[in-house]
C-alpha positions, 0 to 999 in steps of 0.5 A: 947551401952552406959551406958544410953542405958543399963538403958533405956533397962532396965527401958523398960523392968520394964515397960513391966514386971510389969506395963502393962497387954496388951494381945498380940498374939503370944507375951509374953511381961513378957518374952520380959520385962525379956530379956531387963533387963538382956540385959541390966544389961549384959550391965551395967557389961560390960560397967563398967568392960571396964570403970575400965579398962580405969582408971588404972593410969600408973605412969610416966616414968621420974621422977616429978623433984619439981621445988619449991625446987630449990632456984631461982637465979634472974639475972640482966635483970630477966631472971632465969636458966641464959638464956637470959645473 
């Protein structure tokens, strides 16, 4: 379940909780409405704690060689590095 899924339980069970006053038998629908939002907030806290875990920057191996630091040699027929001589 994704993330708009966790806030879609949880919205429900708002909805549930503290915006209806059906009577249903045999159903508590102030329980059902809690239940979605912890669910759904145990969602939001394991989406973003795996959501952290796939940013972590893993710096490169070799190191970044900064090309602009070279000075640039044209030759005759506009190849540089001399290839093409």
């Amino acid at each position: 379940m994704g993330l708009g899924g966790c806030i879609i339980l949880i919205a429900v069970g708002a909805i549930l909780t503290f915006a209806t006053d059906w009577d249903m038998q045999g159903v508590n629908l102030d329980l059902v409405g809690i239940i979605f939002m912890i669910v759904g907030l145990i969602g939001v806290a394991t989406f973003s704690s795996i959501a952290r875990r796939r940013r972590v920057v893993v710096p490169p191996a070799t190191p970044v060689v900064d090309d602009t630091t070279r000075p640039h040699h044209p030759t005759r027929d506009g190849y540089s590095d001399g290839y093409g001589v």
